[in-house]
C-alpha positions in Angstrom: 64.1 52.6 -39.4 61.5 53.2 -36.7 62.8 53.6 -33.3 62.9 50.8 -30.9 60.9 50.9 -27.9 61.4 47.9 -26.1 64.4 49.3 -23.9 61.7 51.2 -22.2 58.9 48.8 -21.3 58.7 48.2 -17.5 59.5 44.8 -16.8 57.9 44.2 -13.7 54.4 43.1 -13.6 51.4 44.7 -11.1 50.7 42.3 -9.0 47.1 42.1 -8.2 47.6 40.9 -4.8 49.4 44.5 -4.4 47.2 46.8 -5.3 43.8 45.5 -4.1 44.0 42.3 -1.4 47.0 44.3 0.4 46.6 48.0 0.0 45.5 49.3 2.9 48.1 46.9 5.0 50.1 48.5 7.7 53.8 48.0 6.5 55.1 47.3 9.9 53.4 43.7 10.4 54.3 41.9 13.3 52.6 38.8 12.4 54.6 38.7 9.1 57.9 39.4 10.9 57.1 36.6 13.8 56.7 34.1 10.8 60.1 35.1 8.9 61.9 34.8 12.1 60.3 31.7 13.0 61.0 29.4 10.1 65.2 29.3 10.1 65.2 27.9 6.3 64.4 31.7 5.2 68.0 32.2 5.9 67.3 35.5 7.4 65.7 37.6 10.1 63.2 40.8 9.7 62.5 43.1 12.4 60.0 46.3 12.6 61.2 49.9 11.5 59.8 53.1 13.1 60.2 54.8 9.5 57.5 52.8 8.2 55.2 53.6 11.2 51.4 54.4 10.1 52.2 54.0 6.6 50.3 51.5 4.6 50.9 49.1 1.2 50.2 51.8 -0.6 51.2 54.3 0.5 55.2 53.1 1.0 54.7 52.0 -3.0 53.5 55.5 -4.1 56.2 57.0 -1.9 59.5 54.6 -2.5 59.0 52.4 -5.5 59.0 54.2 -8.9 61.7 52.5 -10.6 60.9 51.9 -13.7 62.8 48.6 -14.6 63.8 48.3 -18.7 62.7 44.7 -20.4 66.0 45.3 -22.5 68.8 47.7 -23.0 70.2 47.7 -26.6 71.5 51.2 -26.7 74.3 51.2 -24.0 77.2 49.4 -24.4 78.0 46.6 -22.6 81.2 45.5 -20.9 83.1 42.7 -23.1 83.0 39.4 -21.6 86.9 39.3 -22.3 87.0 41.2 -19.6 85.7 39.2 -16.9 89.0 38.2 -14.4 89.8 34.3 -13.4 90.7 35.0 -10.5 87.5 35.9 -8.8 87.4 35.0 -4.8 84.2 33.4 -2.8 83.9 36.7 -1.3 84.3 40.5 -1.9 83.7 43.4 0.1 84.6 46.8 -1.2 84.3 48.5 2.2 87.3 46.4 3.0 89.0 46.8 -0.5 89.1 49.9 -0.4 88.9 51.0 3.0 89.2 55.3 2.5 86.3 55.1 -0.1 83.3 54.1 2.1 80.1 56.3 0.8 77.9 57.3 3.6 74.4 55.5 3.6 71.9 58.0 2.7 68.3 57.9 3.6 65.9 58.9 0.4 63.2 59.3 3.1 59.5 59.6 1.4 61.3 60.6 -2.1 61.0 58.1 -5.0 64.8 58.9 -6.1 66.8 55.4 -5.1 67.6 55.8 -8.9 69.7 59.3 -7.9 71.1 57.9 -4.9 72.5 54.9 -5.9 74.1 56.6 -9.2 75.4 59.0 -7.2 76.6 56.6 -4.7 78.4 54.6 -7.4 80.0 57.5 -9.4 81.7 58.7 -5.5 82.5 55.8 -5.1 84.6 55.2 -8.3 86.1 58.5 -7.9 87.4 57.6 -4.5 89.1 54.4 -5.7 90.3 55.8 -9.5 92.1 58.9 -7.0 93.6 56.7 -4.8 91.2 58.0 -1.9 92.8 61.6 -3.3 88.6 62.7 -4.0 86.5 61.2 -1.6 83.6 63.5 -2.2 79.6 63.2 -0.9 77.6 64.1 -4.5 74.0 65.8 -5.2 71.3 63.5 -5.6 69.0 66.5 -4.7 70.5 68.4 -8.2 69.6 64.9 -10.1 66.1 65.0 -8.7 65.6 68.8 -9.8 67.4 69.1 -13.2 67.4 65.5 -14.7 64.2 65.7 -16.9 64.6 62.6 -18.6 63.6 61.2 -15.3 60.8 61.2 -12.8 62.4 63.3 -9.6 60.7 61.7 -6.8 58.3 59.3 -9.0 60.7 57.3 -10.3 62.9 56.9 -13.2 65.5 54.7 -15.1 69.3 53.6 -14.3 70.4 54.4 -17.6 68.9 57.6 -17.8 70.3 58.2 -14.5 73.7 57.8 -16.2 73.1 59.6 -19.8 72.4 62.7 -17.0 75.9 62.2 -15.0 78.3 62.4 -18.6 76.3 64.9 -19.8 75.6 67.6 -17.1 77.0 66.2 -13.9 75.9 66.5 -10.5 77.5 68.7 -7.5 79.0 68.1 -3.8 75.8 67.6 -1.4 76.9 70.7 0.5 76.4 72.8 -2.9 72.6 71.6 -3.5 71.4 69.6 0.0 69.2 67.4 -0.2 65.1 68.6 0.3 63.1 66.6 -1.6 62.6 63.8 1.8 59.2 64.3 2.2 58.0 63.7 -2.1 58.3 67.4 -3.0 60.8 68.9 -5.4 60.7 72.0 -6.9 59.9 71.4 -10.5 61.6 73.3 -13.8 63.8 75.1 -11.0 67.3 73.7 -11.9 69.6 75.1 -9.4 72.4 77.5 -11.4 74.6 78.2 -8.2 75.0 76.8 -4.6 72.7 77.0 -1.7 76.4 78.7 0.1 76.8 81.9 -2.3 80.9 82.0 -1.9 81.0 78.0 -3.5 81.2 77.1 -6.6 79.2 74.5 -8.3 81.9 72.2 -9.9 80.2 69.3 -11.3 81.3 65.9 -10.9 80.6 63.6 -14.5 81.0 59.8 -15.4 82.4 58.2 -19.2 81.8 55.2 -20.9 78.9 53.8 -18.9 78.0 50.2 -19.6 75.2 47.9 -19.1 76.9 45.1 -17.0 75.2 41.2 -18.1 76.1 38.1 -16.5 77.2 37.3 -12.7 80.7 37.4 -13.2 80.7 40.2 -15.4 79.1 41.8 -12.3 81.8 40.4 -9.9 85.0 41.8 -12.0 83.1 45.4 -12.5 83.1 45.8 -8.5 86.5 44.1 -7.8 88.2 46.1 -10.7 86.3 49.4 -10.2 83.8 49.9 -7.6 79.9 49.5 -6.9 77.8 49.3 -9.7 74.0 50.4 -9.4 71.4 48.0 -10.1 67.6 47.6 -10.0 65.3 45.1 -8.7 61.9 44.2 -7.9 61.2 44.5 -4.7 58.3 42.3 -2.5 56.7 43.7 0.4 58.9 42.1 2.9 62.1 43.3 2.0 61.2 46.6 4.6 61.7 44.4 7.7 65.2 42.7 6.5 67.3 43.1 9.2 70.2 40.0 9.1 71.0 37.3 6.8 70.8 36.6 3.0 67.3 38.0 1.9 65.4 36.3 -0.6 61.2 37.2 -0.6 58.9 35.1 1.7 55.9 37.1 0.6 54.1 37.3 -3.0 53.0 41.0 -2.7 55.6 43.2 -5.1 56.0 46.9 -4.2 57.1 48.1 -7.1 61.2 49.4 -8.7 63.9 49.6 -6.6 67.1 51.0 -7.0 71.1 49.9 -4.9 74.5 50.0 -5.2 76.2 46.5 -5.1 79.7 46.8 -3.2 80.3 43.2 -3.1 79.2 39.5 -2.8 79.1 36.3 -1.1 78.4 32.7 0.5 76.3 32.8 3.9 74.4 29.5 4.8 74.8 27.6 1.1 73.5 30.9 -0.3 75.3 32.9 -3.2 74.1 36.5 -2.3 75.1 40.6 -3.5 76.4 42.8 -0.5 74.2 46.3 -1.4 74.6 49.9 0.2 70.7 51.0 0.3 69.6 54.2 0.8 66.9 53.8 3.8 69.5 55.3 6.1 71.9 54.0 8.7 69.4 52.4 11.0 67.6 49.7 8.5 69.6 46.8 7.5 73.0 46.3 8.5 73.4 49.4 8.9 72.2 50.6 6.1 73.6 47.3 4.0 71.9 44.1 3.2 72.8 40.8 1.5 70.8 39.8 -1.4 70.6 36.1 -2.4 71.5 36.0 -6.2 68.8 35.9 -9.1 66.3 37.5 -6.1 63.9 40.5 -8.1 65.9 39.7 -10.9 69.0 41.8 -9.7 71.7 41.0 -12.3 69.3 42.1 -14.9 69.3 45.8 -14.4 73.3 46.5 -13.3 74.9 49.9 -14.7 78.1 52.0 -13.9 80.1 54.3 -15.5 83.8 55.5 -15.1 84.6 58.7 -12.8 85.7 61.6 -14.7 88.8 63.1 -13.0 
């Protein structure tokens, strides 16, 4: 039987608009952000970020938006229906949950690796809460970045891929292998074999039985029964200026891939919207959160997690 290849196939589009008409655009655009905040039916506000200071269109895609997002997954299994709970509330919010597993927001800086951060994000977090708030550990996505080769380091890469790499090698504590790849360097074919501290030890955290999560409800029972779940989206141009509210994209121009944890969801202003941990650091968003309205870049479409190993 020949292999399949249609679980790999980006599923996003280039948009035209994005890599020609827009290009050279200065991200920060005040007369884009004056006409969010102006019209009250967007349901929420944007503001300018100093992070995104003289950097253009394309120069922020090339730099943050190399998820590759998957037109189908039939290889990883996916988490029975049968599973999904009755009892599922208007709104969840895992910081609340489970208040001793909070992740720290981390900020990917110039690095295309939301895919490590977010799976890294996700697999701490399920630890935390499958512990009882026993392991509440900060995890590597620097040793992702230089060891996983089935991905893209700082170009990119794939959720599930992201996942096939945490049950099979594992990834580190942070203070074992910092993080260095902020500015879009990473040093290639050099998987790291000890710690950066020569007296630790690299133990290596690993995930089991990762599924590809389908459906909205599905989605809602994996975070109230387990944790955050990763998933990808496409994201438009105006989604670096979100600062309050339910975001759903005023602008046509698409960036590119782009990778979150979900920790929750809700109902703000008649919208049905994901609560997601980002990794832009602590200063964009809510601090470092945002609320995503539901369907938006097609962000139940691409939602993985896997079990902590412990």
């Amino acid at each position: 039987m020949p292999p399949k290849h249609n679980n790999t196939h980006p599923v996003h589009p280039t948009h035209p608009i994005a890599n020609h008409t827009h290009a050279n655009t200065p991200v920060n655009d005040k007369s884009l952000i004056d006409r969010i905040n102006s019209n009250h039916t967007h349901g929420w506000k944007a503001t300018e970020y100093s992070r995104f200071d003289n950097m253009t269109i394309s120069q922020l895609r090339d730099n943050l938006f190399g998820l590759s997002l998957m037109s189908s997954d039939e290889d990883t299994p996916r988490m029975a229906s049968i599973e999904t709970r009755v009892d599922i509330p208007m709104n969840f919010d895992a910081r609340t949950q489970w208040k001793g597993c909070v992740p720290a927001i981390r900020d990917q800086q110039t690095c295309g690796a939301c895919w490590a951060f977010s799976a890294n994000y996700v697999l701490a977090h399920r630890l935390c809460i499958a512990t009882n708030g026993k392991t509440n550990v900060v995890l590597s996505p620097e040793y992702q970045v230089q060891c996983d080769t089935m991905n893209k380091a700082c170009q990119g890469g794939y959720l599930k891929y992201s996942w096939t790499f945490l049950e099979n090698t594992g990834t580190p504590l942070d203070t074992c292998i910092p993080y260095a790849s902020g500015r879009g360097t990473f040093s290639s074919g050099t998987c790291p074999t000890q710690c950066k501290i020569a007296s630790m030890s690299m133990s290596k955290y690993k995930a089991k039985n990762t599924v590809y999560i389908s459906g909205i409800n599905n989605i809602k029972t994996a975070i109230m029964t387990y944790g955050s779940v990763q998933a990808g989206f496409t994201v438009y141009r105006d989604l670096t200026g979100y600062k309050s509210g339910v975001y759903k994209h005023v602008v046509s121009t698409v960036l590119g891939g782009h990778a979150v944890a979900l920790i929750g969801f809700g109902v703000e202003g008649g919208s049905n919207y994901w609560l997601a941990a980002n990794s832009w650091g602590p200063n964009w968003g809510m601090s470092g959160y945002f609320k995503i309205a539901q369907g938006e870049g097609g962000i139940e479409n691409q939602v993985y997690a896997g079990e902590a190993v412990y």
